[in-house]
PDB file with one MODEL, atoms N, CA, C and O in Angstrom:
MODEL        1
ATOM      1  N   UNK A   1      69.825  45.559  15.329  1.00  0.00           N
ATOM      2  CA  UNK A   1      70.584  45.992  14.174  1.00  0.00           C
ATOM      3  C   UNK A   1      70.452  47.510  14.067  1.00  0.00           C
ATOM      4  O   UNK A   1      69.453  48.169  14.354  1.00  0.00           O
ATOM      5  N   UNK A   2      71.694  47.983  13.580  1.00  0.00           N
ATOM      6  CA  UNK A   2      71.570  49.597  13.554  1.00  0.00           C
ATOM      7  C   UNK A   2      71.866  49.989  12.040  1.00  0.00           C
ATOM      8  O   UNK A   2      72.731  49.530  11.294  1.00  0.00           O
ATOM      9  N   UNK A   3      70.845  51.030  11.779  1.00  0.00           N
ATOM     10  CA  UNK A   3      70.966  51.303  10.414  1.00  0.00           C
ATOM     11  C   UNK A   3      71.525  52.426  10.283  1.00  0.00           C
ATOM     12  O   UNK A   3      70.926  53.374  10.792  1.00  0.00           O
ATOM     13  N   UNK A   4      73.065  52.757   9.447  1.00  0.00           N
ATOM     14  CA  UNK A   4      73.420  54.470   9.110  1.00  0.00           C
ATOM     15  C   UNK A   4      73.042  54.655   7.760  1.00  0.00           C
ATOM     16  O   UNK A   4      72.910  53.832   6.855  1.00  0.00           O
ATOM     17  N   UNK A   5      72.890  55.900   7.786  1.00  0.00           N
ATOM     18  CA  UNK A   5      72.364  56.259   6.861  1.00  0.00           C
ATOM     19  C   UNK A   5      73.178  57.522   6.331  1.00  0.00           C
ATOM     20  O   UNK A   5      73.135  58.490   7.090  1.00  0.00           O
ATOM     21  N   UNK A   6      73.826  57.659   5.295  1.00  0.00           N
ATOM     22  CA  UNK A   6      74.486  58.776   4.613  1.00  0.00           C
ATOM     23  C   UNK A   6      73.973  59.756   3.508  1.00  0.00           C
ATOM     24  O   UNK A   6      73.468  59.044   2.640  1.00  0.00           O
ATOM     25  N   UNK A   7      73.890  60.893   3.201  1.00  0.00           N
ATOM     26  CA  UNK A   7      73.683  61.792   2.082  1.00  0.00           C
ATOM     27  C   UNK A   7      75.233  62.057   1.685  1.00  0.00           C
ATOM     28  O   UNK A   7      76.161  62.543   2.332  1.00  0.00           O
ATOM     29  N   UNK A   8      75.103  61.287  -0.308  1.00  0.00           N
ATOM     30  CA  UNK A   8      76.113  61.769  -0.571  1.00  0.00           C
ATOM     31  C   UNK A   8      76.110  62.439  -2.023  1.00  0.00           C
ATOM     32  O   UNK A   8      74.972  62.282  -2.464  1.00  0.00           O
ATOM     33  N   UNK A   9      76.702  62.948  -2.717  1.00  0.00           N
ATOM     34  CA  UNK A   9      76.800  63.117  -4.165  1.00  0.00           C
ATOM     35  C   UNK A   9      74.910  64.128  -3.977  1.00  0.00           C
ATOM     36  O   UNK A   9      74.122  63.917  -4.898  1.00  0.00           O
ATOM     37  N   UNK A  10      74.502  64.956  -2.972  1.00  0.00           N
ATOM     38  CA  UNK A  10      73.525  65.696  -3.037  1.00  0.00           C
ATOM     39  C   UNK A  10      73.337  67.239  -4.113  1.00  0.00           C
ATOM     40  O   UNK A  10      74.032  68.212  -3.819  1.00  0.00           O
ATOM     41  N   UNK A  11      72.583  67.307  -5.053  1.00  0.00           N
ATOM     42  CA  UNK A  11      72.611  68.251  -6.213  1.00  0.00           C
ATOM     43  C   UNK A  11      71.100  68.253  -6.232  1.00  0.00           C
ATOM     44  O   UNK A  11      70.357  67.292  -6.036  1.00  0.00           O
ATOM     45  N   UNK A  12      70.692  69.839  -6.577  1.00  0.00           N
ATOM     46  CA  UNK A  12      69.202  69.511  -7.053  1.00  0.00           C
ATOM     47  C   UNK A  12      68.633  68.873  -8.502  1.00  0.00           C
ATOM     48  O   UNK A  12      67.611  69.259  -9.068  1.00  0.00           O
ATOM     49  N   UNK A  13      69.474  67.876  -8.941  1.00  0.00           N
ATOM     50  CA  UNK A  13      68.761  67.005 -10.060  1.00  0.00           C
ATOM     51  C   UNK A  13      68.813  65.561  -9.129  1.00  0.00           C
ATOM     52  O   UNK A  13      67.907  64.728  -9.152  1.00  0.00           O
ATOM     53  N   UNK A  14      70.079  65.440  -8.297  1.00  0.00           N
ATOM     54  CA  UNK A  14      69.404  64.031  -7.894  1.00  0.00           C
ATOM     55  C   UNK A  14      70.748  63.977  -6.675  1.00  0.00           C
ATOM     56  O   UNK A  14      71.700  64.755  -6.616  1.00  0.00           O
ATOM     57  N   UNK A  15      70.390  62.542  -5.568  1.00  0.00           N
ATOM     58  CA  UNK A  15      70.887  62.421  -4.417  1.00  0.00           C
ATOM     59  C   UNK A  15      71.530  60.705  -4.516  1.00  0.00           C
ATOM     60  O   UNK A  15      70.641  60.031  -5.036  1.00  0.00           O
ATOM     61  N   UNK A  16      72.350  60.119  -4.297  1.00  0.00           N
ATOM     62  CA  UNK A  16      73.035  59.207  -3.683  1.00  0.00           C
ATOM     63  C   UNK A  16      73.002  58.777  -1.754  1.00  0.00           C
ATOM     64  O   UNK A  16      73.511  59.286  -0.755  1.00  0.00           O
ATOM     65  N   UNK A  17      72.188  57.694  -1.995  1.00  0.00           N
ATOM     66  CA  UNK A  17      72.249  57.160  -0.172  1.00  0.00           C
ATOM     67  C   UNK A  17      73.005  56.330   0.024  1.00  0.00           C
ATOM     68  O   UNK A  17      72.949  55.354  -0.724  1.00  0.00           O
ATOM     69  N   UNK A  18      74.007  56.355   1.078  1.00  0.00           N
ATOM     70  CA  UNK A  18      74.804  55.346   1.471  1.00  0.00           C
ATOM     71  C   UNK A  18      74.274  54.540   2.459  1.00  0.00           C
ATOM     72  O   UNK A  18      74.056  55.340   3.368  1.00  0.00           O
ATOM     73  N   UNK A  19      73.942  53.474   2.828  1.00  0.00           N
ATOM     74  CA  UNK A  19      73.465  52.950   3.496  1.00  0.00           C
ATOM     75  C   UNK A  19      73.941  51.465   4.371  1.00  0.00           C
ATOM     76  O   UNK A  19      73.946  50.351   3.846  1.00  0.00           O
ATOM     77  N   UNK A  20      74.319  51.745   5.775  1.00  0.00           N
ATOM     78  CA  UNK A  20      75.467  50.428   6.130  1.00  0.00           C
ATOM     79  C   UNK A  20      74.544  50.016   7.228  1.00  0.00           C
ATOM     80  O   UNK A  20      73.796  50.861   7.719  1.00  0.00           O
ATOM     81  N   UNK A  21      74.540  48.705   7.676  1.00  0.00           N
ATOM     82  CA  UNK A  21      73.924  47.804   8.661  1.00  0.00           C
ATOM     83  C   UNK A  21      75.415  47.469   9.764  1.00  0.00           C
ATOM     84  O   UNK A  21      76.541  47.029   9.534  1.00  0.00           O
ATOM     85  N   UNK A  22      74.753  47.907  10.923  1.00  0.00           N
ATOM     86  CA  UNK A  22      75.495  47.312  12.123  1.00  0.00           C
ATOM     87  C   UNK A  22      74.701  46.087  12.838  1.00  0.00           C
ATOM     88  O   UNK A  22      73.507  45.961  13.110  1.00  0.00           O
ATOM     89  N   UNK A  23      75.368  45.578  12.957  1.00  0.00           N
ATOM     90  CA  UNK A  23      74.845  44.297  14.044  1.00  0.00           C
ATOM     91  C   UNK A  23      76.230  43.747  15.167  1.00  0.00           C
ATOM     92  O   UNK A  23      77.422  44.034  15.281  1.00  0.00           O
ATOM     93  N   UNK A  24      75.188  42.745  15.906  1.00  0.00           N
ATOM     94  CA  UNK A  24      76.070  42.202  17.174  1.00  0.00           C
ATOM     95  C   UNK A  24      75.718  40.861  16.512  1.00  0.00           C
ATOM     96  O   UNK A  24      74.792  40.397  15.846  1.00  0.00           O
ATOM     97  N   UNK A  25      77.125  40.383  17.109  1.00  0.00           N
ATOM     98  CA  UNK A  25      76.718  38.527  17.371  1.00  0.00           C
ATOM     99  C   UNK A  25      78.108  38.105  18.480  1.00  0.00           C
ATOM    100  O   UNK A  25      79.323  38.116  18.283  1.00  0.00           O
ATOM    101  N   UNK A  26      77.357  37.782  19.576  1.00  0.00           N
ATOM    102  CA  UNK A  26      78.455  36.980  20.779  1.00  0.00           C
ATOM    103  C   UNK A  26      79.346  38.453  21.420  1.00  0.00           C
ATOM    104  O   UNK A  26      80.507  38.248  21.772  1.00  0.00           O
ATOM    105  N   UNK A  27      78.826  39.794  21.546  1.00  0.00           N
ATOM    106  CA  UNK A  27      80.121  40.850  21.655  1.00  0.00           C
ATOM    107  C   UNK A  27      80.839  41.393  20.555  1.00  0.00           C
ATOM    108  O   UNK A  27      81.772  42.102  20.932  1.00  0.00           O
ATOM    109  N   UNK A  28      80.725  41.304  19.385  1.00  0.00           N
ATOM    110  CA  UNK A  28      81.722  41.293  18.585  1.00  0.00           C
ATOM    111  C   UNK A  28      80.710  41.923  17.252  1.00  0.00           C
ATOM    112  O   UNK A  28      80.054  41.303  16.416  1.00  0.00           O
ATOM    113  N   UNK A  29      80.918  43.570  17.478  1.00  0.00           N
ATOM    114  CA  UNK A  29      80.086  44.297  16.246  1.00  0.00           C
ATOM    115  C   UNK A  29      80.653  44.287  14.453  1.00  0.00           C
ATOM    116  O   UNK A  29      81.792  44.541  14.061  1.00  0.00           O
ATOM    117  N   UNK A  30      79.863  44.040  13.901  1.00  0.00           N
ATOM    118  CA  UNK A  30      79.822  43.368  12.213  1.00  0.00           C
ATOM    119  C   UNK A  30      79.389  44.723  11.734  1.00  0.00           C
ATOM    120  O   UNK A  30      78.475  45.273  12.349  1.00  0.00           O
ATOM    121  N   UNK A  31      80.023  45.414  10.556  1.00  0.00           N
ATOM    122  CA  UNK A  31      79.051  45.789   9.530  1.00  0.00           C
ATOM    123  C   UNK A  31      78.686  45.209   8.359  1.00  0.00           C
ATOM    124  O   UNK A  31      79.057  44.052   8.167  1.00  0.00           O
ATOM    125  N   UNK A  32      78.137  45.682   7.660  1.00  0.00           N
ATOM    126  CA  UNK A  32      77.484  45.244   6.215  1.00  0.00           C
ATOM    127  C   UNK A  32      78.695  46.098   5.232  1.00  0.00           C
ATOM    128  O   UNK A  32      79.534  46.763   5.839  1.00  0.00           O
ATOM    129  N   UNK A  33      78.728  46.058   4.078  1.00  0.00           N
ATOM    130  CA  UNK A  33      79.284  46.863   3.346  1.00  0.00           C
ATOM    131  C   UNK A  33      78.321  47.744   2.524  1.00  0.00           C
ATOM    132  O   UNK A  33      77.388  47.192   1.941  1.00  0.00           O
ATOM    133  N   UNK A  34      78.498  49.159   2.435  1.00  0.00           N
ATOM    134  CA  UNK A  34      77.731  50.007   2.170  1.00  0.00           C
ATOM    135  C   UNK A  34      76.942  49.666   0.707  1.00  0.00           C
ATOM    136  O   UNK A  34      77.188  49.101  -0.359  1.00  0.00           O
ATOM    137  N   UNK A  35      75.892  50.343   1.331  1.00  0.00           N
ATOM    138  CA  UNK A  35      74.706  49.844  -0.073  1.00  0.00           C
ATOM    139  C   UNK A  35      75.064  51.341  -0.714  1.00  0.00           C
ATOM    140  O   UNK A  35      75.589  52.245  -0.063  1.00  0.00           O
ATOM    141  N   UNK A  36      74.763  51.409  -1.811  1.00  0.00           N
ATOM    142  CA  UNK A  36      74.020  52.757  -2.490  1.00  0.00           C
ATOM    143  C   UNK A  36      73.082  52.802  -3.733  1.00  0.00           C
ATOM    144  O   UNK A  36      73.010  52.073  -4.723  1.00  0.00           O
ATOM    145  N   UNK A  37      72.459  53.792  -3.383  1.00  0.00           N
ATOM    146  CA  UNK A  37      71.188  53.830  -4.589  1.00  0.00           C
ATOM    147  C   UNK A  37      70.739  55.671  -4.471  1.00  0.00           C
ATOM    148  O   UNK A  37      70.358  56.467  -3.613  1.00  0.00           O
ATOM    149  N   UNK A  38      71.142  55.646  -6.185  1.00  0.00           N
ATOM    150  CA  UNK A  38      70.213  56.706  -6.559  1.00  0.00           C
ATOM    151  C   UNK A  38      69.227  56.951  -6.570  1.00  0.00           C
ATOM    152  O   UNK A  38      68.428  56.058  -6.851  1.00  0.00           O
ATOM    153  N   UNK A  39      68.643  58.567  -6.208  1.00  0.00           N
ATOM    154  CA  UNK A  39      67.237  58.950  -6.311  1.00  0.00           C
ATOM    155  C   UNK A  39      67.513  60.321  -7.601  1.00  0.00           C
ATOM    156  O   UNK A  39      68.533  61.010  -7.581  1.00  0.00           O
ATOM    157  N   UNK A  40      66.623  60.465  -8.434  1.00  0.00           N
ATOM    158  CA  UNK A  40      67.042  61.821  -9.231  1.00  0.00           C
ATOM    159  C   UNK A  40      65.932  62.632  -8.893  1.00  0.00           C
ATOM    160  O   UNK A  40      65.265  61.967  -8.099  1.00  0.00           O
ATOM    161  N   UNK A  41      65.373  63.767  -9.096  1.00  0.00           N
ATOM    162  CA  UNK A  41      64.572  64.610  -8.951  1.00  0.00           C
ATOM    163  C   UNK A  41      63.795  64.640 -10.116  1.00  0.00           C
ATOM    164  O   UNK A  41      64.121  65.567 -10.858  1.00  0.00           O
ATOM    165  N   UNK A  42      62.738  63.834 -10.593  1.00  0.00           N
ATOM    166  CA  UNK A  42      61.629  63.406 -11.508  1.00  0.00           C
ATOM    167  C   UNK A  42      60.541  63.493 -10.806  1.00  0.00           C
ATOM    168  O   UNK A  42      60.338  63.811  -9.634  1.00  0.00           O
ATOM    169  N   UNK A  43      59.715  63.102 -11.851  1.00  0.00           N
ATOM    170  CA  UNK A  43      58.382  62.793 -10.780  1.00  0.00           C
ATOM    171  C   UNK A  43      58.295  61.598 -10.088  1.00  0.00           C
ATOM    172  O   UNK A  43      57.770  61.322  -9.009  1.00  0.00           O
ATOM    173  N   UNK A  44      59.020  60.811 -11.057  1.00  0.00           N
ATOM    174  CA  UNK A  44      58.937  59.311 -10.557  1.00  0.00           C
ATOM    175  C   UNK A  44      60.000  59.099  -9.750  1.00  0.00           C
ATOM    176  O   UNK A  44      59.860  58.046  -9.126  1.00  0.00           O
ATOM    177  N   UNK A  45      61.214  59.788  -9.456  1.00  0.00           N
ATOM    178  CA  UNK A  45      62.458  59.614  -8.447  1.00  0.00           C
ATOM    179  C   UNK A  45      61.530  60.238  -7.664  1.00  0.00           C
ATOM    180  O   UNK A  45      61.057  59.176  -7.259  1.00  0.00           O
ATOM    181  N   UNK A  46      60.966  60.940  -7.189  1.00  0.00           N
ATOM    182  CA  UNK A  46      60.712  62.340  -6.022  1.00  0.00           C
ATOM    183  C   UNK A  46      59.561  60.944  -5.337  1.00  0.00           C
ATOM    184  O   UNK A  46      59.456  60.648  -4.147  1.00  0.00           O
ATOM    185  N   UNK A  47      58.751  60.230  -6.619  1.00  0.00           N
ATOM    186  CA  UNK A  47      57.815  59.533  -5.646  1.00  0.00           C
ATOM    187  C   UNK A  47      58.197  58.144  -5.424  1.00  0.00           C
ATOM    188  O   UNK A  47      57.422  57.221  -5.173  1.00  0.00           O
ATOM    189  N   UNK A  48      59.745  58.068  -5.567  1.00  0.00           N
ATOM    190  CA  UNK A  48      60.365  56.738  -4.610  1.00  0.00           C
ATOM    191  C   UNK A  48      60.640  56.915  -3.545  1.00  0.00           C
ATOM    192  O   UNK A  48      60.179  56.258  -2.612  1.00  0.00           O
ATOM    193  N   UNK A  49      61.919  58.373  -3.371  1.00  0.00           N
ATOM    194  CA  UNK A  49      61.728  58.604  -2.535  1.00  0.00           C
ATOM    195  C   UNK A  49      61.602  58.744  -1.291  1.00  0.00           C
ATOM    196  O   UNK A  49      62.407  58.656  -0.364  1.00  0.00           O
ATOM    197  N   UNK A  50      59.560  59.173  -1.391  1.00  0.00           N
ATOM    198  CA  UNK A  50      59.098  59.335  -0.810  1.00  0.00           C
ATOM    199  C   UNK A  50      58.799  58.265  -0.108  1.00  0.00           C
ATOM    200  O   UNK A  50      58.654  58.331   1.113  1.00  0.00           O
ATOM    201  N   UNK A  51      58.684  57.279  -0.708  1.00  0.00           N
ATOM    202  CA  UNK A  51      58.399  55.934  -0.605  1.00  0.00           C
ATOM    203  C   UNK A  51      59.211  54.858   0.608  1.00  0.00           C
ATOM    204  O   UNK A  51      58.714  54.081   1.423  1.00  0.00           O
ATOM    205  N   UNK A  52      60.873  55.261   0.266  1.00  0.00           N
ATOM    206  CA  UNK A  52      61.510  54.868   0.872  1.00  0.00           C
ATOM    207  C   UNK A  52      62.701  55.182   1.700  1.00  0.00           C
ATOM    208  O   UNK A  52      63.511  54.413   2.218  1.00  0.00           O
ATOM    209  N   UNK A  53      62.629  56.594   1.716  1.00  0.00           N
ATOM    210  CA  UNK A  53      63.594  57.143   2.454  1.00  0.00           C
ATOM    211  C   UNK A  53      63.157  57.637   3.825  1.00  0.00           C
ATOM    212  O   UNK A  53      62.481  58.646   3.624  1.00  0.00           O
ATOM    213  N   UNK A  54      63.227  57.415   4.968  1.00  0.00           N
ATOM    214  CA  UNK A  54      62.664  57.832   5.869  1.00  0.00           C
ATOM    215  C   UNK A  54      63.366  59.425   6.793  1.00  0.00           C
ATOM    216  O   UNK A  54      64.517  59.832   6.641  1.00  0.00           O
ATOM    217  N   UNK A  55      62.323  60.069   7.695  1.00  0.00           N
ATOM    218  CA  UNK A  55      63.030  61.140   8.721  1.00  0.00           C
ATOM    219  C   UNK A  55      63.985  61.289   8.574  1.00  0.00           C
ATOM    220  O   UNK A  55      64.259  60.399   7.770  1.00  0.00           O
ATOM    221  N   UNK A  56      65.200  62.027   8.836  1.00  0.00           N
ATOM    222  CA  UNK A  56      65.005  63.165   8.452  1.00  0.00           C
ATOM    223  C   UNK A  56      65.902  63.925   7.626  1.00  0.00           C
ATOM    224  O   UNK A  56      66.238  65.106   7.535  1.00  0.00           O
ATOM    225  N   UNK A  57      66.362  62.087   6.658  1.00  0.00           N
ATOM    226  CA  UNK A  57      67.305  62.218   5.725  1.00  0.00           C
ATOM    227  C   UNK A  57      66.030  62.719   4.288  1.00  0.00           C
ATOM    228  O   UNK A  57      66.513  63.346   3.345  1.00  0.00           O
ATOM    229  N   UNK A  58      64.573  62.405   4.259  1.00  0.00           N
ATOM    230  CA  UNK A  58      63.558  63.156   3.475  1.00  0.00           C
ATOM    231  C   UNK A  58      63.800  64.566   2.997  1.00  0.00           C
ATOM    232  O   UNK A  58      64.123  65.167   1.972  1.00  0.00           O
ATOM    233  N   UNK A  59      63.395  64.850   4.597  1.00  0.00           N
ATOM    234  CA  UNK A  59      63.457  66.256   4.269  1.00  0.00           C
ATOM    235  C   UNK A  59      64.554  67.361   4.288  1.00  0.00           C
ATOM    236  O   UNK A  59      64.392  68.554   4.547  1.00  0.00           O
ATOM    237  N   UNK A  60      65.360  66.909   4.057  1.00  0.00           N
ATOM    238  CA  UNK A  60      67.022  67.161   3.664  1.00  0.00           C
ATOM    239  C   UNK A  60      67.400  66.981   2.596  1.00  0.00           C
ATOM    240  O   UNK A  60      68.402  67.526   2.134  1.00  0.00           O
ATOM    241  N   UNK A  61      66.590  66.085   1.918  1.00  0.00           N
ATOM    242  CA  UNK A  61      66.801  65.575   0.346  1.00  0.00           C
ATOM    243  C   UNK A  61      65.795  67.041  -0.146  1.00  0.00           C
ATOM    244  O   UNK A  61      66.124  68.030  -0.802  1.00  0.00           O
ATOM    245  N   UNK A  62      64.680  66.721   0.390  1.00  0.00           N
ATOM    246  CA  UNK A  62      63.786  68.069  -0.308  1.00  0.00           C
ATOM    247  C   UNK A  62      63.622  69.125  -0.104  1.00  0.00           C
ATOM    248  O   UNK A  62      62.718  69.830  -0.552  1.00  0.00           O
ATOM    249  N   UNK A  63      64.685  69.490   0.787  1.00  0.00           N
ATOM    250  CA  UNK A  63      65.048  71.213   1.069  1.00  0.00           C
ATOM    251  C   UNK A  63      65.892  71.549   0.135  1.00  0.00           C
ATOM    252  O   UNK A  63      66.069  72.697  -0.273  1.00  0.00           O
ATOM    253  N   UNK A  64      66.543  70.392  -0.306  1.00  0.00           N
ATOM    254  CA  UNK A  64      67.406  70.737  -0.995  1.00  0.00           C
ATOM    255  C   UNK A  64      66.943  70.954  -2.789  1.00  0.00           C
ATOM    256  O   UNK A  64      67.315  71.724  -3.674  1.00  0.00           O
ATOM    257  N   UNK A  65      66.095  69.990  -2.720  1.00  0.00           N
ATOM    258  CA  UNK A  65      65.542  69.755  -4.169  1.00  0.00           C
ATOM    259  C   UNK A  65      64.406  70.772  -4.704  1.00  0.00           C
ATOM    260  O   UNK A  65      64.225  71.054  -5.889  1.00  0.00           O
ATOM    261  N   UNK A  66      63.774  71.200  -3.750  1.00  0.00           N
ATOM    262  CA  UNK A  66      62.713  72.005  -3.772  1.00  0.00           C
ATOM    263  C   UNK A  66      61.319  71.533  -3.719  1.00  0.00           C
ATOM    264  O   UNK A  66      60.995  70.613  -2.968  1.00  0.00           O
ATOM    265  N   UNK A  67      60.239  72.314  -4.722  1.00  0.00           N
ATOM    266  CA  UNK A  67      59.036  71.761  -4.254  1.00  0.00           C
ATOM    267  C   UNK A  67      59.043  71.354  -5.709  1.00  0.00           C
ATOM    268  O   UNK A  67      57.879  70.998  -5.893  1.00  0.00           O
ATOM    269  N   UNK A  68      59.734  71.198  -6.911  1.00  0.00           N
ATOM    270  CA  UNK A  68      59.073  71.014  -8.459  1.00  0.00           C
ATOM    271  C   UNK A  68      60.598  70.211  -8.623  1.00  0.00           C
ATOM    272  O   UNK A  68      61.724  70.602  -8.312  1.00  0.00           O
ATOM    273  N   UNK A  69      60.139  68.924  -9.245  1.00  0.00           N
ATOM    274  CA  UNK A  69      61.307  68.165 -10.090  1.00  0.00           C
ATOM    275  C   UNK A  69      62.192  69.123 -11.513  1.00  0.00           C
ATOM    276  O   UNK A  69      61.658  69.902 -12.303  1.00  0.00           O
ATOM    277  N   UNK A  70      63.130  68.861 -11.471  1.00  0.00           N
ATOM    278  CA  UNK A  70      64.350  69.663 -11.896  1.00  0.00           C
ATOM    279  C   UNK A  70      64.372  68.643 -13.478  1.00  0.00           C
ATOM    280  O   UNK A  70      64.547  69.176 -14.574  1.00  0.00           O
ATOM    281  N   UNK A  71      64.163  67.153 -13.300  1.00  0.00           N
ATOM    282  CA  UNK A  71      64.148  66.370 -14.393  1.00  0.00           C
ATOM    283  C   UNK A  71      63.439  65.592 -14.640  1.00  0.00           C
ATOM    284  O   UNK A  71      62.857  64.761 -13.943  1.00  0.00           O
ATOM    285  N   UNK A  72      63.426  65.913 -16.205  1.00  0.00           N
ATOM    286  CA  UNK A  72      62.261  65.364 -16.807  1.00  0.00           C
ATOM    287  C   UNK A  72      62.279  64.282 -17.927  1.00  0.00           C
ATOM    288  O   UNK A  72      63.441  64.080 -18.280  1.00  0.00           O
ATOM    289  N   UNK A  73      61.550  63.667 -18.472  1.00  0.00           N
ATOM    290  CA  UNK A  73      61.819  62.074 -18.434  1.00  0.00           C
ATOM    291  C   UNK A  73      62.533  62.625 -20.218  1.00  0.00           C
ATOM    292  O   UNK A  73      63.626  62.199 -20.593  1.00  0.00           O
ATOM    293  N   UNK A  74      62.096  63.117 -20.664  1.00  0.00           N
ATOM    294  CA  UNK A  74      63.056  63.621 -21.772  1.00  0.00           C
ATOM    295  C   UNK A  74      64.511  63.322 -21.519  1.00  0.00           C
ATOM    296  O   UNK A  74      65.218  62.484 -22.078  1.00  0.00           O
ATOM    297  N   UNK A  75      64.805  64.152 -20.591  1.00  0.00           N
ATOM    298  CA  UNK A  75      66.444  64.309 -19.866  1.00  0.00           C
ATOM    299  C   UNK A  75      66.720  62.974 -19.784  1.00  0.00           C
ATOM    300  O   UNK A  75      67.623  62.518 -20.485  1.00  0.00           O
ATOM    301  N   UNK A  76      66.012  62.171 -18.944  1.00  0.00           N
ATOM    302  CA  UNK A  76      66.151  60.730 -18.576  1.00  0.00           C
ATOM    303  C   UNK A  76      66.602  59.779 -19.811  1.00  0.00           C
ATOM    304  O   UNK A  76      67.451  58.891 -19.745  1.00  0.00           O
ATOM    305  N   UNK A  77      65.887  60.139 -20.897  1.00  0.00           N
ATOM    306  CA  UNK A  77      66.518  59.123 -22.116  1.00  0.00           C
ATOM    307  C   UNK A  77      67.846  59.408 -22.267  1.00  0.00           C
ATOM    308  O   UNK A  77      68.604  58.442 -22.187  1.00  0.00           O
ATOM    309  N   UNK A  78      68.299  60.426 -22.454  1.00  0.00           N
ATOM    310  CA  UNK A  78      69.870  60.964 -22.736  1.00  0.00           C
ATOM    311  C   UNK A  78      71.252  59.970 -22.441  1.00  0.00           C
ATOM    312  O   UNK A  78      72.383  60.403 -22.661  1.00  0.00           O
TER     313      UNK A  78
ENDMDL
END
């Protein structure tokens, strides 16, 4: 199975992943229909994440975001 992986809707308060599954069965390649899930730039988005975003869509998210969360859980109630 092949996993793509997209950066979309990227801002330093928060990032959108697109995420589609390829597979085979008999010759005949399938995708999935695209997942997506927000990450925002919190403490608690920054340490999902970290958690679950792998190489070297990471550190593309956090070049972009910087080294200090942009939002704060205040903002978050809004």
């Amino acid at each position: 199975m092949k996993t793509t992986i997209k950066l979309d809707l990227l801002t330093t308060d928060r990032v959108t992943l697109m995420t589609t599954r390829t597979f085979e069965d008999q010759g005949q390649e399938y995708e999935t229909p695209p997942h997506a899930k927000a990450y925002i730039n919190s403490v608690d988005g920054r340490d999902e994440l970290m958690a679950e975003v792998p190489e070297p869509y990471l550190s593309a998210v956090l070049a972009v975001w910087g080294e200090k969360p942009t939002v704060t859980p205040k903002e978050l109630e809004r």
